[in-house]
Structures are given as structure tokens and as C-alpha cells.
N, C-alpha and C positions, 0 to 999 in steps of 0.2 A: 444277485439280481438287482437288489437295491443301487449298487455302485456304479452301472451303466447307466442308469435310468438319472440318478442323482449328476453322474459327470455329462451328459446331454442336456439336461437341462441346464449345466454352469456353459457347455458352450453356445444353447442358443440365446439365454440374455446375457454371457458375452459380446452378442454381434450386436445387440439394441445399445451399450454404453461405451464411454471412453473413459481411460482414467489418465489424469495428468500427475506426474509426478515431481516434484520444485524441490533444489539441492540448492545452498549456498554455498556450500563449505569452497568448491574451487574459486567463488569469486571471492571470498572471503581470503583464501591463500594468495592471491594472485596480486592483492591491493598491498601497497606497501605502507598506507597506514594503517592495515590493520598488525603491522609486524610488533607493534609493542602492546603489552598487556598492560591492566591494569594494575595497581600497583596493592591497593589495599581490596577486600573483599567488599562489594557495596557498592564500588566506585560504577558510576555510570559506563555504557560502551555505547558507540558513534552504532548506528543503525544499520550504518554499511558496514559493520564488521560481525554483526551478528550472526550466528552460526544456525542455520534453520532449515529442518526438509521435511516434508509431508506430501499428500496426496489429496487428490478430491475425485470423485466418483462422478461422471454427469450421465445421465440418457436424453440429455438434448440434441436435435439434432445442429447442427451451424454451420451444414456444408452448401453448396450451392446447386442450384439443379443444372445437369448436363443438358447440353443446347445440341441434340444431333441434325438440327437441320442444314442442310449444306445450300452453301449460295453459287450462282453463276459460276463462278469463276472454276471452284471444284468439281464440275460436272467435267 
């Protein structure tokens, strides 16, 4: 009983949030100065070659409101 009640409540604040989720690793492969490493352990790395992914959770909204009113022309 618990596990339907528990899994409806994850889908309906499901639909109030968005999660974005940021990967660098393919731009990071894809750049050809990131193809050499560093040499000793320590050594600084360019910004654009740093290897980074994560996620952020929001329940803002940042979408636009739907315009259904119709002009002349579409009638």
C-alpha cells in the first residue's frame, strides 16, 4: 500500500519541476587542445578542458504563456 501512494506522489511533483543535467566530457574530447595532458601532477588545466557533469533540480516556472487568441486573418 505504501509503494503506490509513495510512487504518485514522486509523479505528481514530478510535473511541478525540471532537472537539467550538464556533461562536458564530449566537448572536452572533441577540442584538440585538450588532447595533451599534463605532465606532472599539480600542473594547472585550461578551463576548457575540464572534465565536469552534474545536475540542478528547479520548480520555477520560465515558460511563456500560450496566446490562443486568433486574429482576422485565421478565422
Amino acid at each position: 500500500m505504501r509503494i503506490p501512494v509513495i510512487a504518485g506522489a514522486v509523479l505528481l511533483l514530478a510535473g511541478c519541476g525540471s532537472y537539467e543535467y550538464r556533461d562536458t566530457h564530449a566537448a572536452v574530447d572533441a577540442n584538440p587542445l585538450c588532447a595533451s595532458r599534463p605532465d606532472q601532477p599539480g600542473e594547472p588545466v585550461s578551463r576548457d578542458c575540464e572534465r565536469e557533469s552534474g545536475g540542478r533540480w528547479s520548480s520555477e516556472r520560465e515558460g511563456q504563456p500560450v496566446d490562443f487568441k486568433r486574429t482576422r486573418d485565421d478565422r
